[in-house]
N, C-alpha and C positions, 0 to 999 in steps of 0.2 A: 252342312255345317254353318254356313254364313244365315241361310234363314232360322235355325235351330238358334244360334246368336240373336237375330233380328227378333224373332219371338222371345226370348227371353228379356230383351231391353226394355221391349213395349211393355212387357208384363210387370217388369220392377217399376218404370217411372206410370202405370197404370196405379198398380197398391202404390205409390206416391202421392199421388193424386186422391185416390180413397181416402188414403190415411188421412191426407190435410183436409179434406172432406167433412169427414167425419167427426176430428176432434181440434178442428180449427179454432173454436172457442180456448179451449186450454191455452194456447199459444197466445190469444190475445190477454186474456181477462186472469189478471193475478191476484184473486182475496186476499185478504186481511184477513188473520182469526179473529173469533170475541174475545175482548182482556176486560180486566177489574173498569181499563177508563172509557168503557160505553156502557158502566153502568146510568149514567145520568142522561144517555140519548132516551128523546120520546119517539114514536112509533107511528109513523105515516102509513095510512092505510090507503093502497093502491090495489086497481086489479090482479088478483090473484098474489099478491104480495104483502111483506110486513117491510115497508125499508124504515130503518133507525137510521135520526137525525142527531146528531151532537150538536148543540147551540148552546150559546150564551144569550139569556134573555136581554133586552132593554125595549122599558117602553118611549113612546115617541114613533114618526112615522117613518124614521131611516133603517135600513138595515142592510145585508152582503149576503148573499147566497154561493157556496161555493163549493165548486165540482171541482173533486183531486183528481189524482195522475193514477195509473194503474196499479199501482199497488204499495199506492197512498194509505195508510190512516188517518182521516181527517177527523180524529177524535183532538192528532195531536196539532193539526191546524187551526182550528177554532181557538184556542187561548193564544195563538200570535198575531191571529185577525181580530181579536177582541182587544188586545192590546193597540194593536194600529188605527184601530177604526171604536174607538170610547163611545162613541156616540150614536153606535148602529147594533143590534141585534144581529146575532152570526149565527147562520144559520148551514152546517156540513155535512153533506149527505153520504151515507153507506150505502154503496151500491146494493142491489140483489145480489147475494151472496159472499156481501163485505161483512164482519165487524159483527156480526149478528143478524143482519136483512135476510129473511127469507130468500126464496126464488133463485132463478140461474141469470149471469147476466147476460145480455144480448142488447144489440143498440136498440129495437123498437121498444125495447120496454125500459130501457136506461131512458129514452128519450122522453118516454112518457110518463116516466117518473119524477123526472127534474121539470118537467112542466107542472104536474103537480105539488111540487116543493113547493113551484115560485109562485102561485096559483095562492098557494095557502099563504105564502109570506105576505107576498103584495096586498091581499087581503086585511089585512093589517097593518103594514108599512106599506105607505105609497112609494115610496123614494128605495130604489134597491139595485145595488151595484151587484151585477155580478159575473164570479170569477171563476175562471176555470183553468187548470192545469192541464196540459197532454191529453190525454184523454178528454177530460172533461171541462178542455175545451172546443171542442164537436160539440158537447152537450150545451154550453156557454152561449156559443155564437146563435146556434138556433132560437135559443130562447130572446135574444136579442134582434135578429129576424123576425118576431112572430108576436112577441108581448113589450109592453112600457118598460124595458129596463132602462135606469138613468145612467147609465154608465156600463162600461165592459170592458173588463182587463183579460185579457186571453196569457198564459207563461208557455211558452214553449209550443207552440200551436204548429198542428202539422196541417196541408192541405187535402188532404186523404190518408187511412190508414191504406187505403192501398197502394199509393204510392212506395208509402214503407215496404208495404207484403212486396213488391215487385223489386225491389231493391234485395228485400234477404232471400230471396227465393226468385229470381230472374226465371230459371227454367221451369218453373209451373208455370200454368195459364190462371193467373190470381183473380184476372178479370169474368173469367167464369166460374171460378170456385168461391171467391172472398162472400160473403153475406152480409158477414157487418164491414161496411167500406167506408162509414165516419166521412162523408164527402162534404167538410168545409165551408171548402169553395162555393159549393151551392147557396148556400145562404149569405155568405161576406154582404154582395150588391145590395143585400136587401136590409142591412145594416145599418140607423140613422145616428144612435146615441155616441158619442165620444169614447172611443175605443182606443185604447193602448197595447199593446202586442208588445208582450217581452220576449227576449229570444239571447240564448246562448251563444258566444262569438263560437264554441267547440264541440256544438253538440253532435254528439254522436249518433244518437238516434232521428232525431229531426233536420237535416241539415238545415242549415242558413236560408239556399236555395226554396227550399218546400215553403218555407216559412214568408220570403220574400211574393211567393206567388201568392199566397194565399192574403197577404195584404195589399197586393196588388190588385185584387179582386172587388175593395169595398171602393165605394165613392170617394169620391175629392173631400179633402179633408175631414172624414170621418177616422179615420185611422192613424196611429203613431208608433211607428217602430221605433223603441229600444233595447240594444244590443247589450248587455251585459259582460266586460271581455274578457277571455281568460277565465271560462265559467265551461261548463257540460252541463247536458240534461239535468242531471240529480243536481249540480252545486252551484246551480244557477241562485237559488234562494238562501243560500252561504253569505253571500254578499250585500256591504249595508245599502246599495246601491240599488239592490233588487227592493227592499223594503220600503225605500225611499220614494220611488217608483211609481211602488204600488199604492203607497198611501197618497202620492200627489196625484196619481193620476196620469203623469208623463215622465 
């Protein structure tokens, strides 16, 4: 009886294991449908993809490239960073499988897409802040490790999604199953441009802590934590304080 039990346990938390396997993606990565407002996004051709861009043109060599949250719209972001930022061309990316972008999303090709964004922006605008939400800032910071960005706003910044995964799921082994693990940290150190880090005093999904190490991570005085208080993940950009912020830069 006790091994009949034993075999049965292994076999549930086994198809456990499968399951989050298998359709792990689901759990992270939450689309956006097409609506009426990506009609006016143009179309970045990437390996084996079509990602749609929402932008507000301006000429001049300034501009913001900016990566949302998981299951963001940044159709309806771009007209509040064109507002804040008059004098920079906005440029917001729909993930593979956001808003109308082809493809499936996964971090190697998220990553490789947003380097192609900014590839193309900077090609045109020298001068390019860019900003990334929850998710897409994993996509943010790297691009700031790796290329001339003049700046880097990170909102709600975790230091791994795995750290998250091992938080809601403690008894999976995350560390062998997770794929896309969005690890941060890795790149923070290699971080030179004037970096601000906004972060929720409540967030629920990223705590303080996550967010604390992960700024802990870049050089001496590249980086500046603020705290937004009496804010959570989503209503963290509720506040004039969060806008204020963003547009100064600290």
């Amino acid at each position: 009886m006790l091994w009949s039990l034993l075999t049965i346990a292994i076999g549930v938390y086994a198809g456990l294991c499968l399951i989050f396997l298998v359709f792990q993606r689901a759990f992270i990565y939450m689309p956006t449908p097409a609506t009426p407002a990506h009609a006016a996004a143009f179309t970045l051709e990437v390996p084996d993809a079509k990602v749609r861009i929402s932008s507000r043109p301006h000429d001049g060599p300034k501009a913001v490239v900016y990566f949302g949250g998981n299951a963001e719209d940044v159709a309806h972001t771009v007209p509040e960073l064109a507002q804040l930022f008059p004098d920079r061309a906005i440029f917001g990316m729909h993930y593979r499988g956001y808003s109308g972008s082809s493809g499936r999303p996964a971090e190697a090709a998220l990553r490789s897409d947003a380097r192609a964004l900014f590839e193309s922006v900077h090609a045109r605008h020298p001068d390019v802040i860019v900003v990334g939400r929850s998710l897409g800032s994993s996509l943010a910071i790297q691009l700031a490790a790796e290329e001339p960005v003049s700046r880097l706003v990170l909102i709600t910044p975790f230091d791994s999604i795995l750290s998250i995964a091992k938080r809601v799921a403690p008894f999976l082994p995350m560390s062998l199953l997770l794929r896309d693990k969005y690890e941060s940290w890795r790149y923070a150190p290699r971080v030179t441009c004037p970096t601000l880090v906004i972060a929720a005093s409540h967030d629920e999904l990223v705590p303080l802590a996550d967010t604390r190490r992960l700024v802990a991570g870049f050089a001496l005085d590249v980086a500046t934590l603020r705290i937004v208080e009496g804010t959570d993940h989503n209503s963290v950009s509720g506040e004039a304080e969060f806008w204020e912020a963003l547009a100064n830069g600290k």
